[in-house]
DSSP file (Angstrom, degrees, kcal/mol; ACC not computed):
  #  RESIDUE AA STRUCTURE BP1 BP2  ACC     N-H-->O    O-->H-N    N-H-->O    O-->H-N    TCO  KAPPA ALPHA  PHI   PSI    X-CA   Y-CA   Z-CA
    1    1 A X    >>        0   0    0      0, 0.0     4,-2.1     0, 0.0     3,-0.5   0.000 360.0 360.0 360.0 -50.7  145.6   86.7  -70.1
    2    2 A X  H 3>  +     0   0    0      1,-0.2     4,-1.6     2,-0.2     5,-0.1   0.880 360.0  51.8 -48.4 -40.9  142.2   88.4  -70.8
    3    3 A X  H 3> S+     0   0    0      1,-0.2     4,-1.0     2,-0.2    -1,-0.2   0.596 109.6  47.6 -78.4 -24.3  141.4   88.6  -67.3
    4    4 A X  H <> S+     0   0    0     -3,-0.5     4,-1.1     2,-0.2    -1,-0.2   0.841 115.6  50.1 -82.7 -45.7  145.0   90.4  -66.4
    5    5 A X  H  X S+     0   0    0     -4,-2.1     4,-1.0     2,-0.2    -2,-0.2   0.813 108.4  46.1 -74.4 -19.7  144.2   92.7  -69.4
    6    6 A X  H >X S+     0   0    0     -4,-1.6     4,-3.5    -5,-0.2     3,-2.7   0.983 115.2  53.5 -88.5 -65.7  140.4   93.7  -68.3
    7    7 A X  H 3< S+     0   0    0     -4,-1.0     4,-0.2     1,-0.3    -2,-0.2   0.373 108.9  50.7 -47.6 -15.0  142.2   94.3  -64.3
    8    8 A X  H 3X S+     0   0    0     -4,-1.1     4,-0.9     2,-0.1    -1,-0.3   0.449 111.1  42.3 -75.7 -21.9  144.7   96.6  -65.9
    9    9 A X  H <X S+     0   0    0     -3,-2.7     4,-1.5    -4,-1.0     5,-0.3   0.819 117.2  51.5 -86.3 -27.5  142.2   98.9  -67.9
   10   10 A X  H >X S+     0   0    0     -4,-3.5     4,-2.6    -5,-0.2     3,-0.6   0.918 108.3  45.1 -58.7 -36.4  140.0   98.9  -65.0
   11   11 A X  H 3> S+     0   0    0      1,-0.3     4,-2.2     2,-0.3    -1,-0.2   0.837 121.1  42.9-112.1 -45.5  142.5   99.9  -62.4
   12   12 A X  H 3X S+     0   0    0     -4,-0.9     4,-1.8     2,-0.2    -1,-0.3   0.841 111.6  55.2 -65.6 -23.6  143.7  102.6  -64.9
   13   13 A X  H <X S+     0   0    0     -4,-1.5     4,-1.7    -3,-0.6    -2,-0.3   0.844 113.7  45.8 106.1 -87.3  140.0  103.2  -65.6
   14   14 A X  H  X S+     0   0    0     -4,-2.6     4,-0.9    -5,-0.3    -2,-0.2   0.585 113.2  41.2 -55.0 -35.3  140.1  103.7  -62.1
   15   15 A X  H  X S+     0   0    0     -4,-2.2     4,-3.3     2,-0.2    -2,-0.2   0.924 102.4  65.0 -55.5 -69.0  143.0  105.8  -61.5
   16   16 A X  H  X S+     0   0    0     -4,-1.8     4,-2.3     1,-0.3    -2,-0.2   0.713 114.2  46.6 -62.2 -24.4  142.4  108.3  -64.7
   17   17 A X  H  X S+     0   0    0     -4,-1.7     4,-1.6     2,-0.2    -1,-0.3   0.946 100.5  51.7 -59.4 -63.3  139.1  109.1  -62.3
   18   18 A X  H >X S+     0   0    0     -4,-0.9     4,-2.4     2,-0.2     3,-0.6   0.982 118.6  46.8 -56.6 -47.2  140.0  109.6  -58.9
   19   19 A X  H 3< S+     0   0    0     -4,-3.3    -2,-0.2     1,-0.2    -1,-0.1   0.884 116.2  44.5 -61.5 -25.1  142.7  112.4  -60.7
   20   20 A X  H 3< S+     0   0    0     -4,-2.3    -1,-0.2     2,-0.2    -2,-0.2   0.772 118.4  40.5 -83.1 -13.7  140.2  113.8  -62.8
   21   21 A X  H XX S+     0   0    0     -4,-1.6     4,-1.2    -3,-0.6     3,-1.1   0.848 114.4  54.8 -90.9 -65.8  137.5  114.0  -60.0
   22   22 A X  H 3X S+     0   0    0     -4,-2.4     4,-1.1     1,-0.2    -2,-0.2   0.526 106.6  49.7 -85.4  14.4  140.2  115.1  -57.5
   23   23 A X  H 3> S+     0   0    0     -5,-0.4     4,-1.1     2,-0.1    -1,-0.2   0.586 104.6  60.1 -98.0  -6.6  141.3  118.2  -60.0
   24   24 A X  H <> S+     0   0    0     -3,-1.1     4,-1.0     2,-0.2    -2,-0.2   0.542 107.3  46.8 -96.3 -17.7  137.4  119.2  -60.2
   25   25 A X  H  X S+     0   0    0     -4,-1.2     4,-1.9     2,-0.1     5,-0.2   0.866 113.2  45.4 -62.7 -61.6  137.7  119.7  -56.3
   26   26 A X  H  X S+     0   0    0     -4,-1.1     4,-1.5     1,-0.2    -2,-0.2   0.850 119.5  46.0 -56.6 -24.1  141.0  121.7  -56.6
   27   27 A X  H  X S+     0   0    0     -4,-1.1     4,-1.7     1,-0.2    -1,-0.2   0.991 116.9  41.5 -74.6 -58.7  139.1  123.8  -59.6
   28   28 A X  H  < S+     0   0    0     -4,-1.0     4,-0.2     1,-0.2    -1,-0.2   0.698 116.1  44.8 -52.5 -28.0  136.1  124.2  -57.8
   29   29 A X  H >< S+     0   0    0     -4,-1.9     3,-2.3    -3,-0.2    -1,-0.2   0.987 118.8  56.3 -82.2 -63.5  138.0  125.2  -54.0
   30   30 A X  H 3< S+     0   0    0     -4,-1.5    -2,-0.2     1,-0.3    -3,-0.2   0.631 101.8  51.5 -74.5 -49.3  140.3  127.6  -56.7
   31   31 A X  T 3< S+     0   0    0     -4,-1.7    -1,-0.3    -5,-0.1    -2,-0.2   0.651  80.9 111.4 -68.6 -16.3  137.5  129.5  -58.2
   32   32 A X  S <  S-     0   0    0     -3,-2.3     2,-0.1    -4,-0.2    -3,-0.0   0.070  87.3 -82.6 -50.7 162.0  135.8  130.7  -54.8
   33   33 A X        -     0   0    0     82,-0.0     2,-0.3     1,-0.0    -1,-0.1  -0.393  46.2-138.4 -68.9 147.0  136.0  134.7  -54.2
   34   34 A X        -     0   0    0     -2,-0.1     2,-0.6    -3,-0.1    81,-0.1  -0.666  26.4-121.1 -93.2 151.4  139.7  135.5  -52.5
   35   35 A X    >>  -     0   0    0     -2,-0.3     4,-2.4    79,-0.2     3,-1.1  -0.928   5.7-123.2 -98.7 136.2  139.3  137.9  -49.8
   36   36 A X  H 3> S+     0   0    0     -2,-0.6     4,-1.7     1,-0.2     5,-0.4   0.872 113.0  54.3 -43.9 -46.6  140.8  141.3  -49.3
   37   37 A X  H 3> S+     0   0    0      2,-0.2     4,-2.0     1,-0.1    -1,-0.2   0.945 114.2  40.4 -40.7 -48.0  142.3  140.2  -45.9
   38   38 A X  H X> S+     0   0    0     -3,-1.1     4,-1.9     1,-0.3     3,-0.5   0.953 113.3  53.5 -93.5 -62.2  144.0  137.2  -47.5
   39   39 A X  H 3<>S+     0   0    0     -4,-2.4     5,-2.6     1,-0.2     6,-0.3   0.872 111.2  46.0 -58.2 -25.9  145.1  139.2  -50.5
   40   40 A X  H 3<5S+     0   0    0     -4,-1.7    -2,-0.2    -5,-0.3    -1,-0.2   0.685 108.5  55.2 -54.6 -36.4  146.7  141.8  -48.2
   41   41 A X  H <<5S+     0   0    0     -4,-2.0    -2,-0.2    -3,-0.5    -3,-0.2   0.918 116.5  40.5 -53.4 -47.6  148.4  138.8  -46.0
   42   42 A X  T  <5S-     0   0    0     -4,-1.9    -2,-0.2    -5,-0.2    -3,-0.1   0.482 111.3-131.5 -94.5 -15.3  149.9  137.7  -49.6
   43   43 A X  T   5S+     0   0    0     -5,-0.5    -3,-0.2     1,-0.1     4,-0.2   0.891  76.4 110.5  55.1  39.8  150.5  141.4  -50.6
   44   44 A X      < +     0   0    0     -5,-2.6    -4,-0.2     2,-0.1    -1,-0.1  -0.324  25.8 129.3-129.3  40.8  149.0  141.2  -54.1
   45   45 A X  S    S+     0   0    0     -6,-0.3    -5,-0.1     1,-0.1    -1,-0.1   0.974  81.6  35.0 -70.6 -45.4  146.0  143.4  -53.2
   46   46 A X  S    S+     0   0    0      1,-0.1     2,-0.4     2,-0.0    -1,-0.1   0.985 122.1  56.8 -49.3 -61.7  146.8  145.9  -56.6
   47   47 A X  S    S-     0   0    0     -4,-0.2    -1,-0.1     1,-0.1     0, 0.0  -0.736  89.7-107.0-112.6 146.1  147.8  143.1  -58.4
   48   48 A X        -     0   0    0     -2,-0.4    -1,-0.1    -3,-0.1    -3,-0.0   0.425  43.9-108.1 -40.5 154.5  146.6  139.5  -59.6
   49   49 A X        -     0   0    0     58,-0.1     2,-0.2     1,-0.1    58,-0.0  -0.358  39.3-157.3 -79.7-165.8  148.1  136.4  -57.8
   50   50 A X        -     0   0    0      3,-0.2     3,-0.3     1,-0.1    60,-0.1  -0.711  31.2 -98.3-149.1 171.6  150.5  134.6  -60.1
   51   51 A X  S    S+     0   0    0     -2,-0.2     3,-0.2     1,-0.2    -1,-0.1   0.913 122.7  62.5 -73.4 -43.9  151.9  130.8  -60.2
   52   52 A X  S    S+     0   0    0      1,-0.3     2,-0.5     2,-0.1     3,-0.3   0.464  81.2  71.7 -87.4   4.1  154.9  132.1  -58.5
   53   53 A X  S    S+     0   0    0     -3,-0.3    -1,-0.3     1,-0.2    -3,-0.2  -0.572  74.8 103.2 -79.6  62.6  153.1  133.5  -55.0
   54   54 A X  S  > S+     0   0    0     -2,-0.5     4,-1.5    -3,-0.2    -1,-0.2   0.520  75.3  47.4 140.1 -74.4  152.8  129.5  -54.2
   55   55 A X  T  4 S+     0   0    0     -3,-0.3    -2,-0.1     1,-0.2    -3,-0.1   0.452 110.6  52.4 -66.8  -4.5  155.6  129.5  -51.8
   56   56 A X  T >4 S+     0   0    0      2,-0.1     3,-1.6    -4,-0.1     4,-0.5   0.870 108.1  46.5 -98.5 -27.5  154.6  132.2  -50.2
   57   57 A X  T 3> S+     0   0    0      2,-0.2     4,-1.4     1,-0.2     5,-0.2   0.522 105.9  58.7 -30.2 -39.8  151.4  131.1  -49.6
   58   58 A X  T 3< S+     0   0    0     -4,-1.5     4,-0.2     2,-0.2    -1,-0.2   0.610 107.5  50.3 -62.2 -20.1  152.5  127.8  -48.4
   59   59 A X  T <> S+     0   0    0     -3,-1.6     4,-1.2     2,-0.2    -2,-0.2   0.637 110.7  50.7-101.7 -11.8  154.4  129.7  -45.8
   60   60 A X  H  > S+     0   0    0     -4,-0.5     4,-1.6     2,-0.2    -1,-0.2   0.824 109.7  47.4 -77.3 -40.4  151.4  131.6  -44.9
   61   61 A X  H >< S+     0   0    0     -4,-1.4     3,-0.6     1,-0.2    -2,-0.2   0.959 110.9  49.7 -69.2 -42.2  149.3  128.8  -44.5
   62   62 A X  H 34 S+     0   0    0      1,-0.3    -1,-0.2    -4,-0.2    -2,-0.2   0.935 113.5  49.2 -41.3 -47.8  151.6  126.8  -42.5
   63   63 A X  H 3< S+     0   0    0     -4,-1.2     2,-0.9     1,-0.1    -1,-0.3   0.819  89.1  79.5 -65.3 -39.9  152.2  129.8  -40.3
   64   64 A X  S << S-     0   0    0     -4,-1.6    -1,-0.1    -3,-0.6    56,-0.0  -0.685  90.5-124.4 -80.2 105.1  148.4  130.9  -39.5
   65   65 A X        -     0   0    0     -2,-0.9     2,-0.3     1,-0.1    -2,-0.1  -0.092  12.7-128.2 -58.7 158.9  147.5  128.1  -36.6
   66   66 A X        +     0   0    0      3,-0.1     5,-0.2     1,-0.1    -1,-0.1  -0.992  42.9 160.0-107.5  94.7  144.2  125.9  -37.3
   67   67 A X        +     0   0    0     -2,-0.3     3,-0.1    53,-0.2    -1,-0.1   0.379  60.0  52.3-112.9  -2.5  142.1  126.3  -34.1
   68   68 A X  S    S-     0   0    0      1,-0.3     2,-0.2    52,-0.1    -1,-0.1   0.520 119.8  -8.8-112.0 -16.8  138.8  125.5  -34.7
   69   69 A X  S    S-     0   0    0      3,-0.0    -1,-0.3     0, 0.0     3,-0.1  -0.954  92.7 -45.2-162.7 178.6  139.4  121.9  -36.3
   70   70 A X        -     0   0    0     -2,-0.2    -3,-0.1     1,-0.1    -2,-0.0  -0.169  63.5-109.1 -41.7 121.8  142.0  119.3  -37.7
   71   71 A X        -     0   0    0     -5,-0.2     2,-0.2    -4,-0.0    -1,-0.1  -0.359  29.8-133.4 -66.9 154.0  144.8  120.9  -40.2
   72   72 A X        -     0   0    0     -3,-0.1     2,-0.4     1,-0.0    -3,-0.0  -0.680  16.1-125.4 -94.4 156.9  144.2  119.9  -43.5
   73   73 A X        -     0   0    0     -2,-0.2     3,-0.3     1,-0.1     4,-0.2  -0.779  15.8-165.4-113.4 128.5  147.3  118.7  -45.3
   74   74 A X     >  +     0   0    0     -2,-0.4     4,-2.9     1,-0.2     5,-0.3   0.477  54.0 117.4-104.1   5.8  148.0  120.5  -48.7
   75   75 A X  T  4 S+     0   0    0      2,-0.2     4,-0.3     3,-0.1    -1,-0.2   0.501  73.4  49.0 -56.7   4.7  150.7  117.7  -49.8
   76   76 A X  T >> S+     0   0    0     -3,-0.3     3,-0.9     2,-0.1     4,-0.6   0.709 116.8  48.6-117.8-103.1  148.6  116.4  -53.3
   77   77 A X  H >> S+     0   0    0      1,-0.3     4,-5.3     2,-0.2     3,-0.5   0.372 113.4  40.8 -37.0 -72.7  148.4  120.1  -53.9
   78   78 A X  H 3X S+     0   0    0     -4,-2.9     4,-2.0     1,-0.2     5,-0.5   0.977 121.5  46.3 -30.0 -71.7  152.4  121.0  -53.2
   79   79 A X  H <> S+     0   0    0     -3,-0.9     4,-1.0     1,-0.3    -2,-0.2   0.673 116.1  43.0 -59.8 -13.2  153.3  117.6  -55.2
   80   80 A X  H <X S+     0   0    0     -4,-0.6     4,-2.8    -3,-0.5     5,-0.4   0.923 115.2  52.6 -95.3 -51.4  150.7  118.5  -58.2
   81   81 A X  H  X S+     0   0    0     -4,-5.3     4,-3.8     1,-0.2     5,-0.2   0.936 107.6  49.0 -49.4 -63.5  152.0  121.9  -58.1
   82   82 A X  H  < S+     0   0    0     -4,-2.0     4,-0.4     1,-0.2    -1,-0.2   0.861 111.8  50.5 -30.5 -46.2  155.8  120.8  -58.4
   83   83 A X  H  X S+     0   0    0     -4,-1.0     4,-1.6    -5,-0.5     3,-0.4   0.911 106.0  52.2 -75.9 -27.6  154.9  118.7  -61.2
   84   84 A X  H  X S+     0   0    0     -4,-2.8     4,-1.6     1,-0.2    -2,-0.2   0.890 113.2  48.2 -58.7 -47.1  153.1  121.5  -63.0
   85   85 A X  H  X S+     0   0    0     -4,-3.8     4,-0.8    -5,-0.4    -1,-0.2   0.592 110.1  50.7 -73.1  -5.0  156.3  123.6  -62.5
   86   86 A X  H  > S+     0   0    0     -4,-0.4     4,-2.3    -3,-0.4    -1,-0.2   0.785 108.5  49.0 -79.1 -54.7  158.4  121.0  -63.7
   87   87 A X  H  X S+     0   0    0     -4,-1.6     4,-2.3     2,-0.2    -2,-0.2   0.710 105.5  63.3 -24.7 -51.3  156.3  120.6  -66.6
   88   88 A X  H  < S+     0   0    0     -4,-1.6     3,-0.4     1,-0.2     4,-0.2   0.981 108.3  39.2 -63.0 -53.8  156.6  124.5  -67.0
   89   89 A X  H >< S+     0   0    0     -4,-0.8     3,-1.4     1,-0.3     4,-0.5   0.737 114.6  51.6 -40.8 -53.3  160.4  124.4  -67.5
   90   90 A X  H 3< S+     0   0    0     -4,-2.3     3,-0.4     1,-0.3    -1,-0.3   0.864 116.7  34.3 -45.9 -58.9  160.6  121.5  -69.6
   91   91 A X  T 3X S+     0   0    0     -4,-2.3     4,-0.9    -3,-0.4     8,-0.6   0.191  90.8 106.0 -93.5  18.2  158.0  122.3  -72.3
   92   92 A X  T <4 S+     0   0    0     -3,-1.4    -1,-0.2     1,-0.2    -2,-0.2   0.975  97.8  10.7 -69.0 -42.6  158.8  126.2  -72.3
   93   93 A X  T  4 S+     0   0    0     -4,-0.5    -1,-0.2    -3,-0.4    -2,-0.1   0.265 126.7  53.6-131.4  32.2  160.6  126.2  -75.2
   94   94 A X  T  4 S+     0   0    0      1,-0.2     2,-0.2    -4,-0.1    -2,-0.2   0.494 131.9   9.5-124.6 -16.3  160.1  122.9  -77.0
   95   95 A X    >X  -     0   0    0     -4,-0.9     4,-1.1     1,-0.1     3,-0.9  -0.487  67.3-172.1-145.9 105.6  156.4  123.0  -76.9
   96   96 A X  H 3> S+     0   0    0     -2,-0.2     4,-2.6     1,-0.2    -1,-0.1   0.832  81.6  57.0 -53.0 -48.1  155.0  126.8  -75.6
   97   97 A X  H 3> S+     0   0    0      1,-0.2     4,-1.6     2,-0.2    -1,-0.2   0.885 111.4  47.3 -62.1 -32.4  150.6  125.5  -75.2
   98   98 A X  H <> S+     0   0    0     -3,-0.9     4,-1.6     1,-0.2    -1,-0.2   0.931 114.6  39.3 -91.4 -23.1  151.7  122.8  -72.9
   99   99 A X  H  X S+     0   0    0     -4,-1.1     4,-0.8    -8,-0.6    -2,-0.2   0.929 114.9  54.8 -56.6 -41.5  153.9  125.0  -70.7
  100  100 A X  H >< S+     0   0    0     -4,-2.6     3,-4.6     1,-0.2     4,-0.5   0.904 111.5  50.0 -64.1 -89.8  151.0  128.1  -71.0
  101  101 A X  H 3X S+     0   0    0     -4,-1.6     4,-1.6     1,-0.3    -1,-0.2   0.547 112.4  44.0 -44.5 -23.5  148.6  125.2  -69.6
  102  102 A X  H 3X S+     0   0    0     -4,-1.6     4,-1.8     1,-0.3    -1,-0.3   0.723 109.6  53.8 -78.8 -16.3  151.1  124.3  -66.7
  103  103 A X  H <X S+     0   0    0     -3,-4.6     4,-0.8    -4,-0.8    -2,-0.3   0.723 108.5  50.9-100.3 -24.7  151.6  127.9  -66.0
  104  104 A X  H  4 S+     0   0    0     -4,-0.5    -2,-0.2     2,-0.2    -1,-0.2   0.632 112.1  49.3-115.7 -44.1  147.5  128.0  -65.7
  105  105 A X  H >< S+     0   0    0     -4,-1.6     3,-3.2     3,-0.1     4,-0.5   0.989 104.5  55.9 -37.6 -75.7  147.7  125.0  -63.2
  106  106 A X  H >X S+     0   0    0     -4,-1.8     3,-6.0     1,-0.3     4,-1.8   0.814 111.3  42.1 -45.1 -76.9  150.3  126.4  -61.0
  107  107 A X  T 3< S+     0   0    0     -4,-0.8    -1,-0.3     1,-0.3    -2,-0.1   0.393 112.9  55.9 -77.2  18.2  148.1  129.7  -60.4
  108  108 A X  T <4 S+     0   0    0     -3,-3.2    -1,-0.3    -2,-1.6    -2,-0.3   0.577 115.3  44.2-115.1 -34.2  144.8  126.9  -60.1
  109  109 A X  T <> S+     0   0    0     -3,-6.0     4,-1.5    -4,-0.5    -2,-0.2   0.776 113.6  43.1 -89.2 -26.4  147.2  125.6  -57.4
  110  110 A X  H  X S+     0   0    0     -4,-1.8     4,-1.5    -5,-0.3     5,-0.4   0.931 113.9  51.5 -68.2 -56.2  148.2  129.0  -55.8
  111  111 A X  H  > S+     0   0    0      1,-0.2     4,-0.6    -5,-0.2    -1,-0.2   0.739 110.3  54.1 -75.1  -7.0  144.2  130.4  -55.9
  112  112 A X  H  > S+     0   0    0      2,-0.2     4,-1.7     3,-0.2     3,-0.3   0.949 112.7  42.7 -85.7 -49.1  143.4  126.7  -53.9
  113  113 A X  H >X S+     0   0    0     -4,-1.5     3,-1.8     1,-0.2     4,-1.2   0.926 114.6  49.9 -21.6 -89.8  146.0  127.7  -51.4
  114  114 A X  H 3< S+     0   0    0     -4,-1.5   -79,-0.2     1,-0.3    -1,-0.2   0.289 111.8  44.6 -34.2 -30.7  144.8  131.1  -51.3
  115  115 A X  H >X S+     0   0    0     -4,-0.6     4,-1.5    -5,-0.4     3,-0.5   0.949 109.3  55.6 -96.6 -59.7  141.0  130.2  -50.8
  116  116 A X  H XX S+     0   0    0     -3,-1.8     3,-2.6    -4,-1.7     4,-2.0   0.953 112.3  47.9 -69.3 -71.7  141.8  127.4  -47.9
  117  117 A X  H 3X S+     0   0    0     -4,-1.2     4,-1.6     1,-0.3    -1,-0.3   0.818 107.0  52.8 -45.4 -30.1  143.8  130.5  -45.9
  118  118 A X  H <4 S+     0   0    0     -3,-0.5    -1,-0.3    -5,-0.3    -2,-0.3   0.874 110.5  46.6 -85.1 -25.1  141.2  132.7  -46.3
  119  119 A X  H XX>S+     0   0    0     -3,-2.6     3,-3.3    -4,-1.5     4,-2.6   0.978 114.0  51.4 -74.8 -53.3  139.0  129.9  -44.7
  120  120 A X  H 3X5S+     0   0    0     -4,-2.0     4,-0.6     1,-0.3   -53,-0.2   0.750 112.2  41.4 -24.6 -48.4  141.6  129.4  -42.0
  121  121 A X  H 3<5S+     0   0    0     -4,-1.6    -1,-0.3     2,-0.2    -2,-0.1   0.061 111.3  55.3-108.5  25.8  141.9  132.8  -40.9
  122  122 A X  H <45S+     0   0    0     -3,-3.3     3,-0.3     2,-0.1    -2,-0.2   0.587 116.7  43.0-110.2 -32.2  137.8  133.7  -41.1
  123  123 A X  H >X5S+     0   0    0     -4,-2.6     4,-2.0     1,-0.2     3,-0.6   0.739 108.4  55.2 -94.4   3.6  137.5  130.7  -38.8
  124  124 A X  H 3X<S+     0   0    0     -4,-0.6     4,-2.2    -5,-0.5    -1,-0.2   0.855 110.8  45.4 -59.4 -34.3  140.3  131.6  -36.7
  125  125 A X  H 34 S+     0   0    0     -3,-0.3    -1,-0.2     2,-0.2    -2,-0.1  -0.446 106.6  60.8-119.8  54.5  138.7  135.0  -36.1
  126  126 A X  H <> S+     0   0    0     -3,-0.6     4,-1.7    -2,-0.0    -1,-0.2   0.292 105.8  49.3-118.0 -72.0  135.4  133.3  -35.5
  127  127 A X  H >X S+     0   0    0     -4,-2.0     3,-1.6     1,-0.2     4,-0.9   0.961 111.7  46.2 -33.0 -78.8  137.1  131.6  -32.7
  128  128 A X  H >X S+     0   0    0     -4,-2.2     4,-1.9     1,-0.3     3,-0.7   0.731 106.9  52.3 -47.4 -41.8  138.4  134.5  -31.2
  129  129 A X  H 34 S+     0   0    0      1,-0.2    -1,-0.3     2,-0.2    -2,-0.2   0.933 111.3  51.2 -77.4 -34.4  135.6  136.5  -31.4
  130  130 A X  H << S+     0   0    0     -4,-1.7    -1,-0.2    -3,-1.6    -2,-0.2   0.820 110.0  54.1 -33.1 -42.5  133.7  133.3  -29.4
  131  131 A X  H << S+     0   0    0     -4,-0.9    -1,-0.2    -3,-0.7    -2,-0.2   0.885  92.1  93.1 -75.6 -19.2  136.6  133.4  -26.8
  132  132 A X  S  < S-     0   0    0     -4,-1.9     2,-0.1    -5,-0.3     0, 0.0  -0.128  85.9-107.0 -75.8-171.1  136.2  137.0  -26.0
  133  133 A X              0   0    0      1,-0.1    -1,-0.1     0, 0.0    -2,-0.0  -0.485 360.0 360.0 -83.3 146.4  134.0  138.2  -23.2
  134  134 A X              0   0    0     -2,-0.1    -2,-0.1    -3,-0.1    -1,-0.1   0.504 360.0 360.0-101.6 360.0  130.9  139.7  -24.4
C-alpha cells in the first residue's frame, strides 16, 4: 500500500512540474518584444492585443507557410487556451480574481502566438531575401 501511495505522489510530483515548467516556456516565448509587422498583420497596431485576438492569430499563423524549418504545432497552447476561456466563463460571476486570472492567461496565450508569427514571418523573409539574386 505504501509503495502505491509513494508512486502516486511522485507521478503527481511529476506531472504538477512538467505543467509548471512548461507555462515558464509559454511566459517566457509571451514576454518577448511583438513586432510592428506582426502587430499590423493582426491589426492592433494602435491598440493592445487582447485574449480575444487568439483566433485570429491562430488563423494567421496557420496561414503564413514555415519554410525555413519544421512547423511547430501550437496544440498544448490552443488546448490550454480553451481551458483558460472556459475557466473565464465559468468563474465570471461566481468568483471575479479567478476569471481576471484566466482572462490574463488567454492574452499570455495570444502574446505566445503572436511572438512565434513574428518569428515565422522574420525567417520567412530571411529566406526570401537568400533566394533572390544578388
Amino acid at each position: 500500500m505504501i509503495p502505491a501511495l509513494i508512486l502516486v505522489a511522485s507521478a503527481a510530483a511529476l506531472v504538477q512540474f512538467a505543467v509548471l515548467y512548461w507555462r515558464s516556456l509559454l511566459v517566457a516565448v509571451a514576454s518577448q518584444e511583438i513586432s510592428e509587422r506582426t502587430q499590423d498583420a493582426v491589426g492592433r497596431k494602435r491598440k493592445a492585443l487582447s485574449g480575444e485576438d487568439f483566433r485570429a492569430l491562430l488563423a494567421l499563423h496557420r496561414a503564413c507557410p514555415e519554410v525555413a524549418q519544421k512547423p511547430e504545432s501550437l496544440g498544448a497552447v490552443r488546448a490550454y487556451y480553451c481551458l483558460m476561456r472556459g475557466m473565464d466563463r465559468l468563474c465570471r460571476l461566481l468568483l471575479p480574481p479567478v476569471a481576471i486570472w484566466a482572462r490574463n492567461e488567454m492574452l499570455t496565450c495570444c502574446r505566445y502566438v503572436a511572438v512565434r508569427l513574428d518569428e515565422r514571418l522574420a525567417r520567412n523573409q530571411a529566406c526570401l531575401v537568400e533566394m533572390l539574386p544578388h
